[in-house]
N, C-alpha and C positions, 0 to 999 in steps of 0.2 A: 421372523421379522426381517425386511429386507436390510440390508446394511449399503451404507456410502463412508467414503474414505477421505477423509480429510490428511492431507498434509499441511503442519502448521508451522509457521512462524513466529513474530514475536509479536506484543499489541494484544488490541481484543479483538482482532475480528476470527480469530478460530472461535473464540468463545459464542460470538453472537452467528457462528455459524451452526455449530454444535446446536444450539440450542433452536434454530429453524428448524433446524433437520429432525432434532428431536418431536418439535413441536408439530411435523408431518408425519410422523407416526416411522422414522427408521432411525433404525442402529449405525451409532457413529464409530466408526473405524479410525482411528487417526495416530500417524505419525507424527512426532514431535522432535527439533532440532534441539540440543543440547546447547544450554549456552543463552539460548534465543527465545525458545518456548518457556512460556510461565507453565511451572508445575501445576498448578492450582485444573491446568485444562484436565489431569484427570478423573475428577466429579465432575465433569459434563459431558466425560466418553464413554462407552462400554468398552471398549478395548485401546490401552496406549503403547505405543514403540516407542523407544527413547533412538535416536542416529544420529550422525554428525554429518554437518554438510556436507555434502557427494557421494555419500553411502546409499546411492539409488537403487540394488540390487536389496539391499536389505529392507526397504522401502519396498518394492518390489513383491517381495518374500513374506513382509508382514499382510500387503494387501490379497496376495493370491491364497494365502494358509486361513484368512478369514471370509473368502468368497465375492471380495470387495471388485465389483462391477467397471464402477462408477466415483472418482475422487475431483475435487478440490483441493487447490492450493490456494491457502488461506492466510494472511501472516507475511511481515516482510521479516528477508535477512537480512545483517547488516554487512554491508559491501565489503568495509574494514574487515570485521571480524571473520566475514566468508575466509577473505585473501589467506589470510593468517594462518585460520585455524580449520581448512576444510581439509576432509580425509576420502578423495575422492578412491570408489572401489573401482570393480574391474565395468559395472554398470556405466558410473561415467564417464570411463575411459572409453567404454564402448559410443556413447554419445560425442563425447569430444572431440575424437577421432573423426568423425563426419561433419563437421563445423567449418567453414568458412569463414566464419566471423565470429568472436569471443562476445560482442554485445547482448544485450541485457533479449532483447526480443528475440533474436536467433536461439539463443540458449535459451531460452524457456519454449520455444514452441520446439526444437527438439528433445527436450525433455517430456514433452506430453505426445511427441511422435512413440517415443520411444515405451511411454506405458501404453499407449495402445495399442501397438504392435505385439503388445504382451496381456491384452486383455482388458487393460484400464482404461478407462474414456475419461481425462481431464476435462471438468466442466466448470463454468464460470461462478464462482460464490455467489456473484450475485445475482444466479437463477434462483436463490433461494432469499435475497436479501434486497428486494426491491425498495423496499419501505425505510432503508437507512442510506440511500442516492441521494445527494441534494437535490433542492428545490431549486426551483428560479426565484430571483427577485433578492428583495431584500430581508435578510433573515433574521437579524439583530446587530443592537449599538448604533452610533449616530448614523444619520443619513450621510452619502458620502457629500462629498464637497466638491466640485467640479477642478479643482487638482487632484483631487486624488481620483477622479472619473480618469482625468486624462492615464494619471501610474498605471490603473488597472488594465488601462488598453495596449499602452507599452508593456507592460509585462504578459497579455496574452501575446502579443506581436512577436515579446522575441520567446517567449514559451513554444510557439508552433515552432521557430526553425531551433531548438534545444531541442526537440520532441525528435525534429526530423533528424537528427544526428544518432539520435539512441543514445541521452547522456542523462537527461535529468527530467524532474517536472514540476519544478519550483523555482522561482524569478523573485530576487526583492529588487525592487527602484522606488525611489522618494525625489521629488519636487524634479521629473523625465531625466533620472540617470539611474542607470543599472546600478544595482551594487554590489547584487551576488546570484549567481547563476548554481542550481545545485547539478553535484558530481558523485565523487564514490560516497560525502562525508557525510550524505540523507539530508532530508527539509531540516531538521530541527537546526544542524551545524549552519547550513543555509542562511536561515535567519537569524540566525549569531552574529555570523560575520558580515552580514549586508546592516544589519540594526548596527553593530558597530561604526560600519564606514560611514552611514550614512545619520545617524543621528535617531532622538527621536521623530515618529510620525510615519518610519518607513510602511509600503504597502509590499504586501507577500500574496502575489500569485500562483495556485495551482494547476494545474488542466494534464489531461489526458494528451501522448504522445500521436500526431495522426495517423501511427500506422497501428496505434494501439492493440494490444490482442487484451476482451476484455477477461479474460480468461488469470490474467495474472496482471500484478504490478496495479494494481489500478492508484490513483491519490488517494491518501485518507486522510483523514484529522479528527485532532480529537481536542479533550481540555489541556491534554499534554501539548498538543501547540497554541494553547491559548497562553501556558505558562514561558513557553518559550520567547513567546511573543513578547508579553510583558517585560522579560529580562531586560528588553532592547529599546522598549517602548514604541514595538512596531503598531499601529493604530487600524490596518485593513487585510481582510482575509478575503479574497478574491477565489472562488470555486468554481469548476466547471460542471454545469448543469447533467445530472444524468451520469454523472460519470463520477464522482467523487464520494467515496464514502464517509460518512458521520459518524464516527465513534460515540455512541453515548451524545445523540440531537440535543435531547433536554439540560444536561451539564455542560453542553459546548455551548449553547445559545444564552444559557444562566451568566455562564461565565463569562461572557462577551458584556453582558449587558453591564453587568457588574466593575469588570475591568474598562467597560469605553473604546471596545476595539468591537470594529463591524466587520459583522459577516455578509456578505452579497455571494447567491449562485449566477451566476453570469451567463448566458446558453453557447 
C-alpha cells in the first residue's frame, strides 16, 4: 500500500486528514509533536513518531525508514510554547543557518525546501480536504447588519497589510475601531483581548496572508472558537472564501445558530 507522511499538530485537522488519506486507499505515516499533538491521532495512523519541536532530522528519519514519498504539515503549533519548549536538532540548525528572516512564511517554506532536498515533497493538506474550505455567502446566525458589514470590511482592509507583514491572520473591530490584531498569543488569545476592549457585539475577522503558501498555516476554526467567542460576546465570524478551514462544518454552524453569532465566507 502506498504510504503519505503527515506531520502534525495540534486541532483536528491531522485527524480529518488522516482519515481522507485513509479514505483513498493509503497508509498514513505521521509525526506527532509533543505537548501539541492529541494522542488519540494514533487510531487513525499505521505508523506514529512522537518529536519535539525542531527535532527535523528525526522527522526526517521516521519518514525515510518508512518509504514516505510525499508529507503534509497538518496542525498548528503554539508560538508560545514553540519559543519555550523547542529542542531544535542538528536538522534545524542546518535550516536556520540559511534563513534570512525568522518569520513564519520563510521558515516554513525552508523547512519543506529542506525535506525535499532529502526526498520528501511537502504538499498542501488540502489537496486532500477540499470539501472542509469555506463556502461563500452567508453561513449561519443572523443576517449581518450594515455595521457590522462596514467591521467586516475594516477588518479584511487591515487583515491584508497584517498578512503583508508576516504577523498574524485574525483582526477584531467593533462599531470601525480595531481592537485586536493577532501575534505570537494565536486567534483564540486574539479574541480575548479585542472582546475585552471592545465590549460585547465585537466582529472577528479571518483571511489568508497574500503571500500565503497554501501548503502550511492556512486559518481554521472551529466550535472551539465559537466558544471562545461567546466568552466576549463577540457576535460575527468573517472567513475568507477557499481558504479557511472548517473544523467539524455541521457543529460549527449548529453552534452558531444556537449561540447567535454569524458566520459569513467572504470571497
Amino acid at each position: 500500500m502506498e504510504r503519505i507522511g503527515l506531520i502534525a499538530g495540534n486541532g483536528r485537522l491531522p485527524f480529518l486528514f488522516a482519515r481522507a488519506a485513509r479514505a483513498r486507499g493509503l497508509e498514513v505515516v505521521a509525526v506527532a509533536h509533543r505537548g501539541e499533538t492529541d494522542p488519540a491521532l494514533a487510531s487513525e495512523v499505521a505508523l506514529l513518531t512522537w518529536v519535539r519541536v525542531g527535532q527535523v532530522d528525526r522527522i526526517q528519519k521516521a519518514f525515510r525508514e518508512a518509504g514516505v514519498k510525499q508529507a503534509a504539515m497538518a496542525g498548528g503549533i503554539g508560538r508560545v510554547r514553540a519559543l519555550a519548549e523547542a529542542r531544535p536538532d542538528l536538522g534545524a540548525v542546518r535550516i536556520i543557518s540559511k534563513l534570512r528572516s525568522f518569520r513564519d512564511d520563510s521558515l516554513l517554506r525552508a523547512v519543506a525546501a529542506d525535506f525535499e532536498a532529502r526526498g520528501v515533497t511537502i504538499i498542501a493538506p488540502t489537496d486532500f480536504l477540499g470539501e472542509v474550505l469555506c463556502p461563500e455567502g452567508h453561513l449561519a446566525g443572523p443576517k449581518l447588519h450594515p455595521a457590522q458589514e462596514k467591521d467586516v470590511a475594516l477588518g479584511r482592509e487591515v487583515a491584508v497589510l497584517l498578512g503583508q507583514a508576516d504577523v498574524g491572520q485574525t483582526v477584531v473591530v467593533h462599531n470601525g475601531h480595531v481592537l485586536a490584531l493577532e501575534a505570537v498569543e494565536g486567534t483564540d488569545e486574539t479574541i480575548r483581548r479585542g472582546g475585552k476592549l471592545g465590549g460585547k457585539g465585537a466582529v472577528v475577522v479571518k483571511r489568508c496572508k497574500p503571500q500565503q503558501d497554501l501548503r502550511f498555516d492556512l486559518p481554521a476554526v472551529g466550535p472551539r472558537t465559537l466558544d471562545v467567542m461567546g466568552e466576549v460576546g463577540a457576535k460575527v465570524l468573517a472567513l475568507e472564501v477557499g481558504r479557511t478551514v472548517l473544523l467539524d462544518a455541521p457543529a460549527l454552524f449548529a453552534g452558531a445558530e444556537s449561540a447567535g453569532i454569524t458566520i459569513v465566507g467572504v470571497p
